[in-house]
N, C-alpha and C positions, 0 to 999 in steps of 0.2 A: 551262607549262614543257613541252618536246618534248623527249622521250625517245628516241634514235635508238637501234635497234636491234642492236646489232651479228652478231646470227645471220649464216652463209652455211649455204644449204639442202645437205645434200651432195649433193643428187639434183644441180646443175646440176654438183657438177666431177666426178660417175660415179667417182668413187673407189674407194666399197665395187666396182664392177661392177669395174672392171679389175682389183685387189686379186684379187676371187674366178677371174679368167681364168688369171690369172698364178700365182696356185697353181694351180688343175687342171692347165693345162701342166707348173708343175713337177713333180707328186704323179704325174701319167701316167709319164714319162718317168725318175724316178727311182724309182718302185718296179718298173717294168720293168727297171731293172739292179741295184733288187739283189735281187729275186727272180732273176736269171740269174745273181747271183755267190753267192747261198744254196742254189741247189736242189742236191736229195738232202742238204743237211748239208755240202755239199762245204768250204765254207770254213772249217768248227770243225778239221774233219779235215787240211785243207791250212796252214790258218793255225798250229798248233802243230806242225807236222810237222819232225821232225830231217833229212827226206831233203830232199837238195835238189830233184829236179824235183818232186816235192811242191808245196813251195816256190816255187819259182821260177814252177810253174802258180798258184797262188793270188797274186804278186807281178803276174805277167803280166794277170790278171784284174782286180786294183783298179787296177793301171795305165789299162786299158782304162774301169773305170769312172770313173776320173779323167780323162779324155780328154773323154769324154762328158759329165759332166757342168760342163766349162769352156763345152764346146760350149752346151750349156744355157744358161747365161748370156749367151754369144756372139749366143744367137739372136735373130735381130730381129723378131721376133715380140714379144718379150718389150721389147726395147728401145724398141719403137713403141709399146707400151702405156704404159711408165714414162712416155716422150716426153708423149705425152696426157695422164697426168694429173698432171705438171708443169706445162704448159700450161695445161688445166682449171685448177688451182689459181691459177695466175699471172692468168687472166682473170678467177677469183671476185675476187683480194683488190683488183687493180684497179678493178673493179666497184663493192668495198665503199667505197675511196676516195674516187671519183668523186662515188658517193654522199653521203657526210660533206662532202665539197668545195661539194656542192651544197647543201646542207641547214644548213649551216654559215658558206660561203665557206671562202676559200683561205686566213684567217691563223688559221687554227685550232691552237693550240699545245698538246701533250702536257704533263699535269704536276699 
């Protein structure tokens, strides 16, 4: 009796590897803005503040870090990674298919 395998290695769809690219990008880029909207304490002190340009400086700030980090997402840096390992993926399970098809033939029924 022949036991088909169904493992897929993950080393072929690089998964883990783009996974880790695409957080350093993120972890770079977002702790750079909010170490920029925390330094000296600024935001405990502006974020509860009754004045308004207080205010309105600490609103202007996370605005801006909201800005940025759309842009992040936006980046295609980031999009081109996801891309790949969509793709990667799309080509393991085809693979594993093809496989079973072969090993099997084509009227092989789930159940």
């Amino acid at each position: 009796m022949d036991i088909f395998n169904f493992f897929i290695p993950r080393d072929k769809t690089k998964r883990k590897e783009i996974l880790k690219k695409i957080e350093r990008i993120k972890k770079e880029k977002i702790i750079n803005l909010e170490n920029e909207l925390t330094k000296d304490k600024l935001e405990l002190r502006l974020r509860v503040s009754n004045i308004y340009k207080n205010f309105n400086k600490y609103l202007n700030l996370k605005m801006k870090m909201q800005n940025e980090i759309v842009n992040l997402y936006n980046d295609v840096r980031l999009n081109k990674l996801k891309w790949f390992t969509f793709i990667n993926e799309k080509r393991s399970e085809s693979k594993l298919v093809n496989n079973i098809k072969k090993k099997y033939g084509n009227d092989v029924k789930n159940g």
